[in-house]
N, C-alpha and C positions, 0 to 999 in steps of 0.2 A: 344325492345331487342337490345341488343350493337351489330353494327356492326362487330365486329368480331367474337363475338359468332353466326351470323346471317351468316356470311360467312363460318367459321368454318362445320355449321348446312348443310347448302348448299352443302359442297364437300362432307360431309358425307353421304347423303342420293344421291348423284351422283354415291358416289364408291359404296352404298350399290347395288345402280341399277346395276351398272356393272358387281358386282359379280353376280347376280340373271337373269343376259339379255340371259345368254345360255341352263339357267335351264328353261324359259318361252320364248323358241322359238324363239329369235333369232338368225342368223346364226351367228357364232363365229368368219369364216375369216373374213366376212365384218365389225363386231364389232374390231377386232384386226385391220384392215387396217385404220378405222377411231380412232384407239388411237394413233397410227404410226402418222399418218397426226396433229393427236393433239398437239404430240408432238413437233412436226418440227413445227408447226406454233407459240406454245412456247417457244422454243427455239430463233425463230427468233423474238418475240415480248421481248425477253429479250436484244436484240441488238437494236432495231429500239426504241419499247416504253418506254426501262427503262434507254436506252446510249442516244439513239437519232443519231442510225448510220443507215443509210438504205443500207441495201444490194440487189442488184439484179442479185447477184450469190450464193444462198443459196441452189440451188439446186445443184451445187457441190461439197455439203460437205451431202447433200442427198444420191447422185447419187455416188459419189465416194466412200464412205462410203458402198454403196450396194454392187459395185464393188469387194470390198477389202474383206467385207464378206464373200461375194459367192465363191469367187476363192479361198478363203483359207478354206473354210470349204467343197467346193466341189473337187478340185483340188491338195489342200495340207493336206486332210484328217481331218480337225482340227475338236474337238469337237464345238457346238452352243457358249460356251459360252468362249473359248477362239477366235471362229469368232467375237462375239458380242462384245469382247474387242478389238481386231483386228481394226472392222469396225470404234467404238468410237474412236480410236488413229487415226486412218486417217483421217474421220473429223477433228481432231483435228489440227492435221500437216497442213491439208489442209486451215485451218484458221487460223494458224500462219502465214503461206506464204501468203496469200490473205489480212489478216490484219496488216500485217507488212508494204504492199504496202497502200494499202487503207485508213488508219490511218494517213498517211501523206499528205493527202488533202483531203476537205472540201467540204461540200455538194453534188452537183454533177458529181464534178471531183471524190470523191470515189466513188460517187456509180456506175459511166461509168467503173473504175477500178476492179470493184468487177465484175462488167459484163463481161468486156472483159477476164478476168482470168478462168469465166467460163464458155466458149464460147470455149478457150483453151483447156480447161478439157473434153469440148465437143469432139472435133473433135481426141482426142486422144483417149477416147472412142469408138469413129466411125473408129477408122482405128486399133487400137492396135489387136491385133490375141487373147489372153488371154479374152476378151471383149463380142467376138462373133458378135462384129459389130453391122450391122441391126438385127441380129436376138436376139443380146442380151445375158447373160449369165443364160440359162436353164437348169432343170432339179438341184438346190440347196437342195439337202434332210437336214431334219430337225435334224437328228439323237437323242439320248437321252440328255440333260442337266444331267451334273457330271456323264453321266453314267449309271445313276439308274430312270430317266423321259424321258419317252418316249414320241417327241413332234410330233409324226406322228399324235399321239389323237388330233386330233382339241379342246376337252376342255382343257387336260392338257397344250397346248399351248398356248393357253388364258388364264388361269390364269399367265402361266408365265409372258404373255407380259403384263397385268393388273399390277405386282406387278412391272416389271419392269420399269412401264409408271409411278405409283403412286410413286416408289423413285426418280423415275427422275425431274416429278413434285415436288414433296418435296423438293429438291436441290434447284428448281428454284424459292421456294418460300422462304428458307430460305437465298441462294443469297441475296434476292430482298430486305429483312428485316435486312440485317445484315452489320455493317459500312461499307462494301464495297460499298453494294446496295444503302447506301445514296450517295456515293461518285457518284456513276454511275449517280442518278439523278440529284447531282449537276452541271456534266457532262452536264446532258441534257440540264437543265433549262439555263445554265451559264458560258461556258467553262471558258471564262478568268479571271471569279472571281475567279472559281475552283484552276486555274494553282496561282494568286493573292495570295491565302491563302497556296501555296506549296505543290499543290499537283501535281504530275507527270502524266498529265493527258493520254499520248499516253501510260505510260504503262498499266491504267487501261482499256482505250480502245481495246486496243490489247489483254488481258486477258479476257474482256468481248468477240469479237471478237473469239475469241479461245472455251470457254466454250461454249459458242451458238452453233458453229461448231458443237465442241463433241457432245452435246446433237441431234443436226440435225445428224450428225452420224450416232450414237445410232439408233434415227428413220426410217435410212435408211437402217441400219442391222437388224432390226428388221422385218422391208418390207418383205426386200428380204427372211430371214427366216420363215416369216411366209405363201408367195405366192411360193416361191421353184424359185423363178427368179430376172434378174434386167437387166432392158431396159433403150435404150436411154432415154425415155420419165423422168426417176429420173435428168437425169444430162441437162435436154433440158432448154434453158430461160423460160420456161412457168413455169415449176412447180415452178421458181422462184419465178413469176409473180399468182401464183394460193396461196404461202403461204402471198404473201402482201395482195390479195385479203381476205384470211380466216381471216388476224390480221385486218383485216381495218372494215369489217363485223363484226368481233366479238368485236370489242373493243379493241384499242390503248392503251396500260398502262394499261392494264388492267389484272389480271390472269387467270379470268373466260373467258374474250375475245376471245382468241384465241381456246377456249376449243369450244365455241359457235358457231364462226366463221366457223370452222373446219368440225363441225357437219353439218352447213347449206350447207356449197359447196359439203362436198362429198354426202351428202342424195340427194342434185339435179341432180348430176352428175348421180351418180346412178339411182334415181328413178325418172327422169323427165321423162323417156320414156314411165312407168308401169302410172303416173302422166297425159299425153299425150290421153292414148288409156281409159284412166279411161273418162275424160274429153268429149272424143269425144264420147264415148258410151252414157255420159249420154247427151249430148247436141244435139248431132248430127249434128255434126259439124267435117268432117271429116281432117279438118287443123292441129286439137290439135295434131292428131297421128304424125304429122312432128316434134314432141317437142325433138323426142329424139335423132332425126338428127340434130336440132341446140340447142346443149348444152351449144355451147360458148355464143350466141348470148343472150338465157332469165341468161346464170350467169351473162354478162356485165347488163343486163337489172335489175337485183335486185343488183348489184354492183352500180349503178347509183342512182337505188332507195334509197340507203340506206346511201348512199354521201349529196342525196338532202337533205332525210327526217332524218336520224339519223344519223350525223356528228359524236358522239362521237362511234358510234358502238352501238349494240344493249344493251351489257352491259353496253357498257358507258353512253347513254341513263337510262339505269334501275338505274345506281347506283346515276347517278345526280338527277333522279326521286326520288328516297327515301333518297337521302340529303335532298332537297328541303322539303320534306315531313316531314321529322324528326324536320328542321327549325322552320316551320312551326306550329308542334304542339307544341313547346315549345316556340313559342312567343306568 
């Protein structure tokens, strides 16, 4: 089968699953918080795997993005979906300003840049009054979409955020496919041939920069809407450092990667503790039940694993696997 109809085949029987996850018992917010997460880890594989910029303040165009949400749909009355614009434009601002600075130096000098900016973002969070501080900003109702969808329904609000996730992904695949997206790889592979051959290369930087943002936005307006809150924890370095972990697990360059990636941290995050007490029941071995008090410790521990043994990511892995394979049967 050709690869792209092979890939094509893939997303389709993924969204088919997603439509079908709440009709056969899955719970709906934790399927919406791990599309949210999906997204932000795609978003940010479209800057790092397809530009080749690494950022390590992504969570500020998360976190800030929730912020911007919540306060205008709780505080300024605003309907979901002019929040959910709201929240996209502020990501997006916020990585204009971030990659405007960032974009003018190289390697680890932007990405200390991108840290420190949002580290900034942090502590203006942590003190502003509108914010809620430590406690965060609580209590974000969901109210109707245009009116007439009432997103209080946990399904009707999964479908939203399903269809929202699928056109967002879709952008980000036709991005990646479309002259630009070659220019962004050329970027990667080759800046100074790129600029060689005339092309401007800080502005397509900064554009990529920008869109990743927005789209991380999006994933943090959506958070917030769909949990009814948004805490430190969106705009802290970590969840900065939790979406390089989900793109590097899932596969660098990759589309499916990060979709992969996303699913393996939060299911551990989640379920290592149910994972833990399951283990020790059946072993007996009463250690396991500690699993769900060091979370950080077994994610660095399959984060390592997965460095050693599958460098390119699990998809990156798969997909050099059935190259090779493909090679293979036609020699």
């Amino acid at each position: 089968m050709n690869p792209k109809n092979l890939s094509a085949l893939g997303y389709g029987l993924l969204f088919i699953a997603l439509l079908a996850a709440p009709l056969l018992g899955a719970y709906p917010v934790f399927v919406m918080k791990l599309m949210c997460f999906a997204l932000f880890a795609s978003a940010f594989n479209l800057l790092l795997g397809y530009t080749g910029m690494l950022s390590f303040g992504h969570a500020a165009f998360l976190g800030g993005a929730a912020y911007a949400a919540g306060h205008s749909i709780k505080v300024w009355g605003f309907t979901p979906e002019v929040g959910l614009l709201l929240g996209t434009a502020s990501g997006a601002l916020l990585g204009l300003i971030v990659g405007f600075f960032a974009i003018r130096r190289q390697g680890i000098y932007s990405t200390m840049i991108t840290l420190a900016l949002a580290q900034m973002l942090f502590f203006v969070c942590l003190q502003a009054p509108f914010t809620g501080g430590e406690d965060g900003l609580q209590g974000v109702p969901r109210g109707k979409l245009f009116g007439l969808i009432d997103l209080q329904n946990d399904l009707a609000m999964y479908y939203v955020v399903l269809a929202v996730v699928t056109a967002a992904f879709l952008l980000i695949v036709r991005t990646i496919h479309s002259p630009y997206g070659q220019v962004l790889k050329a970027i990667k592979e080759n800046e100074p041939r790129a600029i060689s051959l005339g092309y401007d290369t800080n502005r397509f930087k900064l554009l990529a920069f920008v869109l990743s943002a927005a789209l991380a936005g999006l994933a943090g307006s959506l958070k917030t809407l769909v949990l009814g809150f948004a805490t430190l924890s969106d705009v802290h370095w970590s969840a900065s450092g939790h979406v390089v972990l989900m793109t590097l697990v899932g596969g660098l360059g990759t589309l499916s990667g990060p979709l992969v990636g996303s699913a393996v941290v939060v299911l551990l995050e989640n379920k290592i503790g149910d994972l833990g007490e399951l283990l020790a029941n059946v072993s007996g071995i009463a250690w396991f039940q500690t699993l769900g008090e060091s979370v950080t410790i077994v994610t660095g521990l399959i984060f390592v694993v997965c460095v050693l043994a599958f460098r390119r990511g699990i998809m990156g892995e798969l997909i050099a696997w059935l190259t090779r394979l493909r090679a293979g049967k036609k020699a």
